[in-house]
Biopython code that builds the backbone (N, CA, C, O; Angstrom):
import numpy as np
from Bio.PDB.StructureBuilder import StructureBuilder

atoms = [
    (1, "UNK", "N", (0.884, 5.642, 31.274)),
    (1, "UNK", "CA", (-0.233, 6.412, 30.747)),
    (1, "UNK", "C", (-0.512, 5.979, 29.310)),
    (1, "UNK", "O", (0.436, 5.831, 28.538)),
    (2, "UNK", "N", (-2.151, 5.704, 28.796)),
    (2, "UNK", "CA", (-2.027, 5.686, 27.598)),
    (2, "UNK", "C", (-2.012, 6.873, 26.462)),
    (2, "UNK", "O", (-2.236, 8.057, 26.712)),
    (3, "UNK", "N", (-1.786, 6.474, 25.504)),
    (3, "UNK", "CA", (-1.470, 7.042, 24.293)),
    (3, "UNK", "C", (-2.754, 7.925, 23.813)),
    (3, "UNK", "O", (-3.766, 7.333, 23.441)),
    (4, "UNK", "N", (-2.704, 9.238, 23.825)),
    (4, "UNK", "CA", (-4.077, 9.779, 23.905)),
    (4, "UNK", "C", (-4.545, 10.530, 22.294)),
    (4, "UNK", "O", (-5.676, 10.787, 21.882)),
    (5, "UNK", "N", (-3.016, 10.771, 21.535)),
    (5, "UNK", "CA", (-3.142, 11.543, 20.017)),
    (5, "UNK", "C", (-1.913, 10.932, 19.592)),
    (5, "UNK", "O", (-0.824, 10.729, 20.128)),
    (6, "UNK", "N", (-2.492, 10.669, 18.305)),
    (6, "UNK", "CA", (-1.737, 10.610, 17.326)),
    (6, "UNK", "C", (-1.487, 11.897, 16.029)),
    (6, "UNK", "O", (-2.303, 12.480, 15.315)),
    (7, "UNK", "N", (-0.134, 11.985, 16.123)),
    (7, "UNK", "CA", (-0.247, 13.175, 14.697)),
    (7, "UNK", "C", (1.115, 12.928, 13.654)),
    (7, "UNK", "O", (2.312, 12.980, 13.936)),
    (8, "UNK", "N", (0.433, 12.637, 12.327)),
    (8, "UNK", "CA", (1.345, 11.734, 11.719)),
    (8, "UNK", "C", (1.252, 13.094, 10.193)),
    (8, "UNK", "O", (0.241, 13.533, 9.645)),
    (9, "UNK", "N", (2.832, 13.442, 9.891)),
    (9, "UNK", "CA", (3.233, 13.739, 8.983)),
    (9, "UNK", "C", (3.890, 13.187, 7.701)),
    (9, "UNK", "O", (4.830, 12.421, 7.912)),
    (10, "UNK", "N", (3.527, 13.467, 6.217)),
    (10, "UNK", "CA", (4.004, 12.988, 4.980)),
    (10, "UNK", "C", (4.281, 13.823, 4.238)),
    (10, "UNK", "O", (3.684, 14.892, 4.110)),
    (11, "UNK", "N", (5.534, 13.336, 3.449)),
    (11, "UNK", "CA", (5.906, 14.615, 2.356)),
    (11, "UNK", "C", (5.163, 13.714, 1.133)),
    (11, "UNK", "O", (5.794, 12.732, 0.743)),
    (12, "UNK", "N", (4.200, 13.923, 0.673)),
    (12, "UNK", "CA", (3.708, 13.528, -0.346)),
    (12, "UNK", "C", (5.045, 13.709, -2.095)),
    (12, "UNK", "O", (6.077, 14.358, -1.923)),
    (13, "UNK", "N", (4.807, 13.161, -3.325)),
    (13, "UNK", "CA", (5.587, 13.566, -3.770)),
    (13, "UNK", "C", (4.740, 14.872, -4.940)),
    (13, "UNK", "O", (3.547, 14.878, -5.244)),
    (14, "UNK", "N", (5.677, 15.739, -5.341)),
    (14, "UNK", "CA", (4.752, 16.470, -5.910)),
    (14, "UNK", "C", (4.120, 16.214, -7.213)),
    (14, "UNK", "O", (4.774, 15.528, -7.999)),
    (15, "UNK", "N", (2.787, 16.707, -7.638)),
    (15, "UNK", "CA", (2.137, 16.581, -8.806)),
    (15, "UNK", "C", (1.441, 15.821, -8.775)),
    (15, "UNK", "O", (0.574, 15.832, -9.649)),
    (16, "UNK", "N", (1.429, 14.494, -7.522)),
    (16, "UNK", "CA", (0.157, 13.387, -7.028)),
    (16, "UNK", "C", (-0.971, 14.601, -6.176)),
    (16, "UNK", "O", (-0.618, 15.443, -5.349)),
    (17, "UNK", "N", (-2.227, 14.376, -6.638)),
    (17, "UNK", "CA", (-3.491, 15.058, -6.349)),
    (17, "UNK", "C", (-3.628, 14.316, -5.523)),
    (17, "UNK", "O", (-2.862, 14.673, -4.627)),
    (18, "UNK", "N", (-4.165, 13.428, -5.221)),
    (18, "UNK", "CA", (-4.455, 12.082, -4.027)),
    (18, "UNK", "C", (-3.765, 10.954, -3.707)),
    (18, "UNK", "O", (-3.428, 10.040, -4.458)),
    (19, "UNK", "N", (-3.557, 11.097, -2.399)),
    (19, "UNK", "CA", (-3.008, 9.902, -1.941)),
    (19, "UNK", "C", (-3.538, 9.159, -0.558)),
    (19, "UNK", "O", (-3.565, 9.574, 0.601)),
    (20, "UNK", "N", (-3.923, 7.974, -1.101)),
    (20, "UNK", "CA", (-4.913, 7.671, 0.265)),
    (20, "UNK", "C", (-3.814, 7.676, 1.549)),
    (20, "UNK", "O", (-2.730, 7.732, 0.968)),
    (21, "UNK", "N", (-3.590, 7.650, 2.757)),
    (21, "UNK", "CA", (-3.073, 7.318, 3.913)),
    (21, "UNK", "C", (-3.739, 6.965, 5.007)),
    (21, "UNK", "O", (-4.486, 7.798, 5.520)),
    (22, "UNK", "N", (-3.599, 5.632, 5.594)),
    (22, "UNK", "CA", (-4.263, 5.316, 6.238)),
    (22, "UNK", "C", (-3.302, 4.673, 7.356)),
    (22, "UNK", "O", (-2.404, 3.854, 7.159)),
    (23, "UNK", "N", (-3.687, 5.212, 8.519)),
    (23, "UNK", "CA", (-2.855, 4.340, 10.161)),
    (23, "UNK", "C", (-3.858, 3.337, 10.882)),
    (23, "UNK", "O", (-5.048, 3.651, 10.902)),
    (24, "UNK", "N", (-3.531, 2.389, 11.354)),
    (24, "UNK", "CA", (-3.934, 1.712, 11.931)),
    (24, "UNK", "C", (-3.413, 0.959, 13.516)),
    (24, "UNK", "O", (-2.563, 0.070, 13.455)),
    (25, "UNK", "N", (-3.795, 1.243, 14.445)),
    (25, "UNK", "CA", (-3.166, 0.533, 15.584)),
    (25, "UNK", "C", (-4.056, -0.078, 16.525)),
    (25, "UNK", "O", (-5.155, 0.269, 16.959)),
    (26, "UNK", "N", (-3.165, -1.285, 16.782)),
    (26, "UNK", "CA", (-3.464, -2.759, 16.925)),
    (26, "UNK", "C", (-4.960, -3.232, 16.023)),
    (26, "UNK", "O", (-5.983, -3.685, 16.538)),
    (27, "UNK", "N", (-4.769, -3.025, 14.858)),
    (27, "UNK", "CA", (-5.684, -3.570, 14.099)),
    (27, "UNK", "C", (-7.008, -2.621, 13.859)),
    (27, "UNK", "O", (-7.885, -2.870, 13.032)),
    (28, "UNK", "N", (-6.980, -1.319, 14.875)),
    (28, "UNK", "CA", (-8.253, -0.562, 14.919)),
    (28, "UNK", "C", (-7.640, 1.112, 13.802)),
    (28, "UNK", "O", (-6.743, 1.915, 14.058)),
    (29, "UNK", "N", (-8.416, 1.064, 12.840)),
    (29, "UNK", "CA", (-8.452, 2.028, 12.085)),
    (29, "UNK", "C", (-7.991, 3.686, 12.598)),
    (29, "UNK", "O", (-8.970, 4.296, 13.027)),
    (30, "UNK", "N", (-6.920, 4.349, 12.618)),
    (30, "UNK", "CA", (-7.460, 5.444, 13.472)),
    (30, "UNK", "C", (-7.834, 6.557, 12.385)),
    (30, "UNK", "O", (-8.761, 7.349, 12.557)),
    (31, "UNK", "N", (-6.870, 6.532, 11.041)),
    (31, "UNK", "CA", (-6.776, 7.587, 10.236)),
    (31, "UNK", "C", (-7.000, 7.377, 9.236)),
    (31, "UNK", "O", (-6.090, 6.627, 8.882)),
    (32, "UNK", "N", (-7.913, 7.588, 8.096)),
    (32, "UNK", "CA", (-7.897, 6.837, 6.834)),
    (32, "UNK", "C", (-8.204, 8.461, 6.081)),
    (32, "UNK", "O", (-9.339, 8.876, 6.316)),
    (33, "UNK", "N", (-7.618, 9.078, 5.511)),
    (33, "UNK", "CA", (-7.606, 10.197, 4.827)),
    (33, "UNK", "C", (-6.742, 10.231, 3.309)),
    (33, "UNK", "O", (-6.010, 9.422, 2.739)),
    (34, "UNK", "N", (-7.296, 11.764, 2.954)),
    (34, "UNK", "CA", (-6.562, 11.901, 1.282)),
    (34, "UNK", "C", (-5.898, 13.094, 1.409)),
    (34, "UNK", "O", (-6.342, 14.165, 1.823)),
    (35, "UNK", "N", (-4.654, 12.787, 0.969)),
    (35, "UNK", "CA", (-3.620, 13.294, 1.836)),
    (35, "UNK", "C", (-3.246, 14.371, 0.265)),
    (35, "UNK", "O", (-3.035, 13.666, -0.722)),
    (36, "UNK", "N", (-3.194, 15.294, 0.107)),
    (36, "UNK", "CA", (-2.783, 16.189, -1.015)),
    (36, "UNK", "C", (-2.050, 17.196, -1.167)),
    (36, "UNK", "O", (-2.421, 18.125, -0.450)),
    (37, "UNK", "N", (-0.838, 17.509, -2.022)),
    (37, "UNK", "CA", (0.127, 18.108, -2.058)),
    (37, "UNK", "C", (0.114, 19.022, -3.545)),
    (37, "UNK", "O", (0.765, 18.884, -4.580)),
    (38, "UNK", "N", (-0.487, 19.585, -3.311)),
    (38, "UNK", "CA", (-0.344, 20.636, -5.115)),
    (38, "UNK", "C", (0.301, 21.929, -4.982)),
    (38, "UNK", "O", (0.625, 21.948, -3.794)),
    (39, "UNK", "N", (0.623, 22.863, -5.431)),
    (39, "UNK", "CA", (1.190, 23.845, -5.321)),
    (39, "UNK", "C", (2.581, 24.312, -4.575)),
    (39, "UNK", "O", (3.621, 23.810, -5.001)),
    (40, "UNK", "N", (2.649, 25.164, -3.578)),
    (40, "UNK", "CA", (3.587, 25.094, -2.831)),
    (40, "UNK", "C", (3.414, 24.160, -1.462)),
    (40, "UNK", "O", (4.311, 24.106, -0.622)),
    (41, "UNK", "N", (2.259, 23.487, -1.341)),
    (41, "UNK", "CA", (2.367, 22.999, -0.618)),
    (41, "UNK", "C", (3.113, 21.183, -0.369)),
    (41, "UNK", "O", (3.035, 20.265, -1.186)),
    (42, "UNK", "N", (3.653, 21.151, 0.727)),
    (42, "UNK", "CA", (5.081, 20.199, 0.593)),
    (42, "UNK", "C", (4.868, 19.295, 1.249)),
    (42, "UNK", "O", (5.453, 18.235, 1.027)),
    (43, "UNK", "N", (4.134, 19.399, 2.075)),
    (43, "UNK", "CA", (3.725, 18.377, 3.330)),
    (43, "UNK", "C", (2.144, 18.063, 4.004)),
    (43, "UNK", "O", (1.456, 19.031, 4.329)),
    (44, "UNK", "N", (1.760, 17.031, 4.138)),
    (44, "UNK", "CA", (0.140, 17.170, 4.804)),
    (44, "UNK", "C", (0.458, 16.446, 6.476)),
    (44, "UNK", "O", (1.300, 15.592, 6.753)),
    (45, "UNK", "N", (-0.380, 17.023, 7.265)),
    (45, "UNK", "CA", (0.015, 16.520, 8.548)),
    (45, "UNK", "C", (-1.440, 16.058, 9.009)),
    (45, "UNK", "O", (-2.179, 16.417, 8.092)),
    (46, "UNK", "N", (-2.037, 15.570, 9.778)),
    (46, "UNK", "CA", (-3.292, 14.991, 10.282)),
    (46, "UNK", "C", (-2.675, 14.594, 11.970)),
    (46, "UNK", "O", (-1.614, 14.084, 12.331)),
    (47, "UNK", "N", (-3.993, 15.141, 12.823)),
    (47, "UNK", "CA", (-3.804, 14.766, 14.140)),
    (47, "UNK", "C", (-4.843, 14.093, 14.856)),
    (47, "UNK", "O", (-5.829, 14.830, 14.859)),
    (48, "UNK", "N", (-5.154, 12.606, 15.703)),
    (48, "UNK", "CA", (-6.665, 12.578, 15.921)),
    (48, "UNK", "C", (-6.303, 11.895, 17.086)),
    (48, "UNK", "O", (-5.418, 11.084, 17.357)),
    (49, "UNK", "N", (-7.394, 12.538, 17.831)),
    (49, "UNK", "CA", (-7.340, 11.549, 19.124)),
    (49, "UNK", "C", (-8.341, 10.256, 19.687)),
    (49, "UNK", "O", (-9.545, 10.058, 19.525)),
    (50, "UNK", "N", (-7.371, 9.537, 20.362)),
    (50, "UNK", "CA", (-7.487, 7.830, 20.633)),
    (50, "UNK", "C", (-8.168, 7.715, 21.602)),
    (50, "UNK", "O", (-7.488, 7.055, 22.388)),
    (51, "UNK", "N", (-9.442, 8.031, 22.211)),
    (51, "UNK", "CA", (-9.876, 7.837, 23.149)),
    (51, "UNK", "C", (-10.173, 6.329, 24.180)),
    (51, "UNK", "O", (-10.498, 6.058, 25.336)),
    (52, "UNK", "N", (-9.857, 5.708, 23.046)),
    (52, "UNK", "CA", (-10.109, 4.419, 23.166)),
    (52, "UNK", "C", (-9.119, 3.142, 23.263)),
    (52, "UNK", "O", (-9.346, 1.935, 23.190)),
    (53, "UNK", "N", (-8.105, 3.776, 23.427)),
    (53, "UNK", "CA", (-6.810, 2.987, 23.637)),
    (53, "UNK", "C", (-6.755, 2.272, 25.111)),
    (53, "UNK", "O", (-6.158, 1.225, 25.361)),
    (54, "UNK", "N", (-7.427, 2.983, 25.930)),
    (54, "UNK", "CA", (-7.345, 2.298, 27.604)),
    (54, "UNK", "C", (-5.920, 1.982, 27.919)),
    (54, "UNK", "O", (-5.094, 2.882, 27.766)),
    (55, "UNK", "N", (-5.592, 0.979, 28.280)),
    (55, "UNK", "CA", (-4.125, 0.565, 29.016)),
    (55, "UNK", "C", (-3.688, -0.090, 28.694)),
    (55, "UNK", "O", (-3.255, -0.934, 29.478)),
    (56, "UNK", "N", (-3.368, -0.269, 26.758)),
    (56, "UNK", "CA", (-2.880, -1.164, 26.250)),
    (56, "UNK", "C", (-1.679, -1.413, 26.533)),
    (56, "UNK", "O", (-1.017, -0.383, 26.663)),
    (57, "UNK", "N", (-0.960, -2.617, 26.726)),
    (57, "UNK", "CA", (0.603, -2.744, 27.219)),
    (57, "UNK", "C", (1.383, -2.393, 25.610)),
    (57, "UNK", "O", (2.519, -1.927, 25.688)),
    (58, "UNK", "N", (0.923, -2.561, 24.494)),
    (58, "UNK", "CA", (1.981, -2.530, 23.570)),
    (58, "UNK", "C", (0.867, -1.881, 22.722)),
    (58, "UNK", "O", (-0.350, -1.836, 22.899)),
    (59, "UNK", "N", (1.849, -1.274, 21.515)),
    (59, "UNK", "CA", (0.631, -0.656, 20.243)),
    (59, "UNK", "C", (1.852, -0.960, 19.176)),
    (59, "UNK", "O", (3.063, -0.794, 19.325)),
    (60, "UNK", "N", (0.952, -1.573, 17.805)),
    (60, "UNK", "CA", (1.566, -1.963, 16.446)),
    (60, "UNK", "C", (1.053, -1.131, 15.593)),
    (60, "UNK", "O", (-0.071, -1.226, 15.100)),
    (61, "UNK", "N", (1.977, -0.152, 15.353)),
    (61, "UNK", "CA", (1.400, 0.961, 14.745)),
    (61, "UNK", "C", (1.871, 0.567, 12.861)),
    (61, "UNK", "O", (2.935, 0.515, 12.245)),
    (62, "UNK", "N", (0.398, 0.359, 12.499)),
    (62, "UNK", "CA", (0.809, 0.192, 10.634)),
    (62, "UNK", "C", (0.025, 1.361, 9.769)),
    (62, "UNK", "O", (-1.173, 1.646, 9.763)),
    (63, "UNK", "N", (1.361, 2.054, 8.888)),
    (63, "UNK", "CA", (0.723, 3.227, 7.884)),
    (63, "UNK", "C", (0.712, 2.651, 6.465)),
    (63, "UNK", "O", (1.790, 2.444, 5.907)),
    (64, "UNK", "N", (-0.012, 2.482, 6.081)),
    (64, "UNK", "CA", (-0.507, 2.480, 4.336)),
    (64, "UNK", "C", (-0.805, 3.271, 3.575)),
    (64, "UNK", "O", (-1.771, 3.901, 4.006)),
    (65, "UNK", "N", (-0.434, 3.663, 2.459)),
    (65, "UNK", "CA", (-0.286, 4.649, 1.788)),
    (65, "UNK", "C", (-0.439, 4.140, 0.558)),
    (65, "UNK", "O", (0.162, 3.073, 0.426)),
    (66, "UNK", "N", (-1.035, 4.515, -0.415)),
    (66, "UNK", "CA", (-0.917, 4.466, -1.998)),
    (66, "UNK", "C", (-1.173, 5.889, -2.733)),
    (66, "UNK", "O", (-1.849, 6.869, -2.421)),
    (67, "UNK", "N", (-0.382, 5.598, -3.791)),
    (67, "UNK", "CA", (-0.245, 7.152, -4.590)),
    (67, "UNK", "C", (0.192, 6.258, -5.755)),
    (67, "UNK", "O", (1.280, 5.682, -5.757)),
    (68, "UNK", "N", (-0.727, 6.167, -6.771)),
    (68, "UNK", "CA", (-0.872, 5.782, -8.378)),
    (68, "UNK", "C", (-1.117, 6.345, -9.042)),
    (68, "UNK", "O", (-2.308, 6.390, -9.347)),
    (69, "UNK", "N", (0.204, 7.476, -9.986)),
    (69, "UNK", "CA", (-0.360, 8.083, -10.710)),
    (69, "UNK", "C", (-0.926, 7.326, -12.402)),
    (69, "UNK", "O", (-0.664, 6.268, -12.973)),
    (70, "UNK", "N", (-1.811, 8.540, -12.743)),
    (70, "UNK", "CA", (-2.543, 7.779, -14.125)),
    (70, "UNK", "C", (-1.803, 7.381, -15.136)),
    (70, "UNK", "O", (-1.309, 8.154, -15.956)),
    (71, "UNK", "N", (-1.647, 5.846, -15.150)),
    (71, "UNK", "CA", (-1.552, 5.091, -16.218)),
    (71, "UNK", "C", (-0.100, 4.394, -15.868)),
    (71, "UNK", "O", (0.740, 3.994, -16.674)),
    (72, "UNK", "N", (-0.038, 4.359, -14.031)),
    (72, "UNK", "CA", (1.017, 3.694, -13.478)),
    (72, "UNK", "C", (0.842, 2.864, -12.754)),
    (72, "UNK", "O", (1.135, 3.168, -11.598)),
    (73, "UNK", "N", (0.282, 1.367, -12.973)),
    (73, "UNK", "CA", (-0.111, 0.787, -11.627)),
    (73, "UNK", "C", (1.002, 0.128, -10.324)),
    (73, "UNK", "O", (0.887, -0.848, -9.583)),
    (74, "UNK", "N", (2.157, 1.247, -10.486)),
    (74, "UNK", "CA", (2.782, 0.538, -9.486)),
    (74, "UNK", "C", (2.701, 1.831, -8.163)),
    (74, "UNK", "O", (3.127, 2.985, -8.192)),
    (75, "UNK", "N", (2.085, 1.190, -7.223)),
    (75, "UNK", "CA", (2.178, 2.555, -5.867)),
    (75, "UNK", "C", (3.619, 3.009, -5.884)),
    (75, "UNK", "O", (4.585, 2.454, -6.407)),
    (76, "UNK", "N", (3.546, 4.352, -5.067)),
    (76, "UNK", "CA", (5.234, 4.871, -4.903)),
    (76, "UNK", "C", (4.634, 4.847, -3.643)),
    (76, "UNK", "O", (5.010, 3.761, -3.201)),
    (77, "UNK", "N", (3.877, 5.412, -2.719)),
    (77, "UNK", "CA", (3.917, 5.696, -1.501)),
    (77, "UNK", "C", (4.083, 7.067, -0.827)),
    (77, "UNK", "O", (3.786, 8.005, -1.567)),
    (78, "UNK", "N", (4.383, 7.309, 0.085)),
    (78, "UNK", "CA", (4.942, 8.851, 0.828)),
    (78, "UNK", "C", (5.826, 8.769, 1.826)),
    (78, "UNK", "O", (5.597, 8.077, 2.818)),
    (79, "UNK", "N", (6.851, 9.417, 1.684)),
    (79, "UNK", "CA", (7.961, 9.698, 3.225)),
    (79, "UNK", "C", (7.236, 9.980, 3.926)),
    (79, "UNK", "O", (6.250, 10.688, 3.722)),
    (80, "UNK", "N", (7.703, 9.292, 5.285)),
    (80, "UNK", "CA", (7.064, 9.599, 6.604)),
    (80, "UNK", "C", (7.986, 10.995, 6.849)),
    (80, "UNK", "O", (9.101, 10.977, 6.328)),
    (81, "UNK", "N", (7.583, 12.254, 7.639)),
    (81, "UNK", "CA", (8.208, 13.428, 7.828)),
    (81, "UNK", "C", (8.062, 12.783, 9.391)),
    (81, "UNK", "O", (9.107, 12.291, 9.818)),
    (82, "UNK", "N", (6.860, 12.729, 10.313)),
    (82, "UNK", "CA", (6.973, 12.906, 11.431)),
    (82, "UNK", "C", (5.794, 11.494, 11.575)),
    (82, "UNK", "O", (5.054, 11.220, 10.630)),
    (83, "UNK", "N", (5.769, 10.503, 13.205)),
    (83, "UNK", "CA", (4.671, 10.215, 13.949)),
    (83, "UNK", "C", (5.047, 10.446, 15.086)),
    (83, "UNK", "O", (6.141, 10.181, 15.585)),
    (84, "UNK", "N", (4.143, 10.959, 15.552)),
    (84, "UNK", "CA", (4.133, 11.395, 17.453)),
    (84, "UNK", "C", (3.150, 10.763, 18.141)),
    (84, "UNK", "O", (2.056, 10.755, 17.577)),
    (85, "UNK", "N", (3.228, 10.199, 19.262)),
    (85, "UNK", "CA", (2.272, 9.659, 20.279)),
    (85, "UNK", "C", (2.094, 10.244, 20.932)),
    (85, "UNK", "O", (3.238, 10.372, 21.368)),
    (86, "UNK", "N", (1.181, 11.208, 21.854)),
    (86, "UNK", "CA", (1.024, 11.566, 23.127)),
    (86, "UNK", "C", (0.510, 11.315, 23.917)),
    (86, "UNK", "O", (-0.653, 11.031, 23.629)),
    (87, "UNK", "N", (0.807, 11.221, 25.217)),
    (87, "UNK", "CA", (0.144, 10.682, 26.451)),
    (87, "UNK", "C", (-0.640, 11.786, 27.234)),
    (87, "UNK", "O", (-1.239, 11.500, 28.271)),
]
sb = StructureBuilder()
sb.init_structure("model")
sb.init_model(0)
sb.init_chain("A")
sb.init_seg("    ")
for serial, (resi, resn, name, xyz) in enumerate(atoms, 1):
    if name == "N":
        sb.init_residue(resn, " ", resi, " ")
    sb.init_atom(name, np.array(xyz, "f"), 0.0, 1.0, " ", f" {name:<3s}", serial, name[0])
structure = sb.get_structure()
């Protein structure tokens, strides 16, 4: 069966306002969002579904992330908390 949702969790780190995150599988964009953690909040989660996956035999799942805070140009990134596939 193919892969019908994706839902991908990050613990952002705290005091970054934006952090782009973006998934991609087999080369097709699925998630490109701004992922934000201020207050008590600890974690951002995003879920979207793949309608378009058909009967792929394999999936290369790549997450990108940048989080630069001001007047740091080196990215830190975000812990992955969770990715789930569902069929």
């Amino acid at each position: 069966m193919p892969a019908r949702r994706l839902t991908l969790a990050v613990d952002p780190e705290r005091g970054v306002a934006d952090i782009r995150v973006a998934v991609l599988i087999n080369g097709r964009r699925v998630l490109d969002d701004a992922a934000f953690c201020s207050g008590d909040q600890t974690s951002w989660t995003r879920t979207v579904q793949l309608p378009y996956l058909g009967e792929e035999a394999w999936l290369n799942v790549e997450i990108n992330s940048t989080d630069a805070p001001s007047g740091d140009p080196r990215p830190r990134g975000v812990r992955l908390r969770a990715l789930t596939l569902e069929r």
